[in-house]
N, C-alpha and C positions, 0 to 999 in steps of 0.2 A: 504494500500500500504506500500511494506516495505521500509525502506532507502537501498539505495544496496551502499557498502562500496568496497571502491577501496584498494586494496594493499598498502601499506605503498612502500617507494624506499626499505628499507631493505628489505621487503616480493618480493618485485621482482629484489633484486640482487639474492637473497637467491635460486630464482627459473629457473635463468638466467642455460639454458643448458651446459651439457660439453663443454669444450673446449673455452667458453668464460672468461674471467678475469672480475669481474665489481667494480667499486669503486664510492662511492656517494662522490660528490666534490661540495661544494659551493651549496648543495641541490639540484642536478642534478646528475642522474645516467648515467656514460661512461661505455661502456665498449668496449673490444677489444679483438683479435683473442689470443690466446698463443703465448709464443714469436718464434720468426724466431731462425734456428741456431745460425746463430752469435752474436744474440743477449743472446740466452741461454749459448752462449759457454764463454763471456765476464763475465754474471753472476756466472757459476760455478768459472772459472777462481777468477774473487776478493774473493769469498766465499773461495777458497780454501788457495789462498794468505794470508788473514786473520786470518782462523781457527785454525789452529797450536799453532802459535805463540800470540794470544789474545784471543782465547777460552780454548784452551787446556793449555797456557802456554809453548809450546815445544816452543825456543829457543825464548822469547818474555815474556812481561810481564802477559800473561792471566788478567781475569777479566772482560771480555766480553762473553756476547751470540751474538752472528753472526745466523743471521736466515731470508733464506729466502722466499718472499713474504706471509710476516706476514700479518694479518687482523688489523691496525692500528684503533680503535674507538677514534679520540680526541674527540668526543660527540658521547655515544655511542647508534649505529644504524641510525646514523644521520650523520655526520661528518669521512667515511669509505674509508680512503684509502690503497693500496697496494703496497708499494715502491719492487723492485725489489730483497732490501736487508737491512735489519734497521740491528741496533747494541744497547747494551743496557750496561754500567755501571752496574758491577754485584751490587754494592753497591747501586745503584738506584733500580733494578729488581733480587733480590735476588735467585728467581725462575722464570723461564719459564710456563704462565699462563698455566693450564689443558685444558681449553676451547682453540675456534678458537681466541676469542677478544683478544688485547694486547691493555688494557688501560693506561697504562703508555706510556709515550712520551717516543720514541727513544731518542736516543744520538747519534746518525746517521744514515743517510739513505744512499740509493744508486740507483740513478736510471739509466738504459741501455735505451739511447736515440735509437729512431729507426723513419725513414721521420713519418710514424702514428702514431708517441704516441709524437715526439719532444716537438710541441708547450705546450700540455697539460701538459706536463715533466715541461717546462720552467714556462710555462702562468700563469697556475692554481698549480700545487701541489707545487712549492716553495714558492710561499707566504703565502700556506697555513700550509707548515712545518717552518715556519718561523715563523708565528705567533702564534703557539702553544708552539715554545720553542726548537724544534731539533736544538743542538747546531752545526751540521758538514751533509755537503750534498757532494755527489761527483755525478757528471751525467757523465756519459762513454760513449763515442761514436764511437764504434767497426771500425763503416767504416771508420772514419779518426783517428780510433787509438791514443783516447787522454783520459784526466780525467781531469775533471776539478773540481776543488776541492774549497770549498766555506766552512765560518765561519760566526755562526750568531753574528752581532755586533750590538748591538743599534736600537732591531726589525729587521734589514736588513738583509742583505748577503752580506758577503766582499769577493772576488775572494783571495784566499788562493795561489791559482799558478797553470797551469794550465801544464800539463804534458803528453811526448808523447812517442814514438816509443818504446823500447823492452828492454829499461834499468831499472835497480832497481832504483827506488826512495821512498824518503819519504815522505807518505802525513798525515796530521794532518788528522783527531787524531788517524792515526797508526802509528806515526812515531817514533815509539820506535824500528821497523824494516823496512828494504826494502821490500816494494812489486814490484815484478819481473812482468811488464806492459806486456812482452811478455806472459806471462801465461794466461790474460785477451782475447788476438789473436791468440790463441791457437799453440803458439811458443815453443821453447827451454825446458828448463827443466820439 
């Protein structure tokens, strides 16, 4: 008789059909549909707010890669999540891995709250971006049109300030320019 050998969570994220998203958390496999519009349009929107001016350098300090839903391995094939948008210290991550894994620890994440994924947003993947060392997290929440903007201090998360309607602000650690919040709701410029 043979041993019959089950898929590892990795071999069955890896086989997880189109259209689903999957992230191993805390040694349990979620997954969840693609995002809704608003929810896509909030993440284009920070991406593009950002990219200029801290990847490219156009009127900002550059020095970041802005890249979204990266394959995060903090343990890797074990430990796999998918933030909606990391950032990386070009001085930390020199190059942009060849592969799907990115095993270096962001220097920030971003995640697009939505009623199905909130709690998991909150529950589970901050503590565990927190515990690995991501120094800056912003969770965005399209329908009530906010950001909330958090700094790791002393293992934890300290609320940084929490930010809303269609005006430019500055949030750590892009506050070297305004990101235009309208642009996130698919507003004005």
């Amino acid at each position: 008789m043979h041993a019959r050998t089950h898929p590892s969570l990795y071999e069955q994220l890896e086989a997880l059909p189109e259209g689903l998203v999957g992230e191993i958390l805390d040694g349990q496999l979620h997954t969840q549909p693609r995002p809704t519009g608003i929810h896509a349009l909030a993440a284009a929107g920070v991406g593009g707010e950002l990219y200029g001016p801290f990847q490219r350098g156009r009127g900002g300090p550059g020095g970041w890669w802005i890249l979204p839903e990266p394959e995060l391995h903090f343990t890797r094939d074990t430990e796999v999540d998918v933030p909606d948008l990391a950032g990386w210290r070009r001085e930390r991550m020199p190059r942009v891995p060849q592969e799907h894994r990115f095993e270096i620890v962001p220097d920030w994440i971003c995640e697009i709250l939505s009623p199905s994924t909130e709690s998991k947003d909150r529950d589970i993947k901050m503590p565990i971006y927190a515990s690995f060392g991501v120094h800056f997290a912003w969770l965005i929440d399209p329908v009530r049109r906010q950001v909330e903007a958090y700094g790791l201090a002393d293992g934890g998360w300290q609320r940084i300030g929490l930010f809303s309607g269609d005006r430019p602000q500055h949030i750590a650690p892009f506050d070297a320019t305004a990101i235009h919040l309208g642009a996130l709701w698919g507003e004005g410029q």
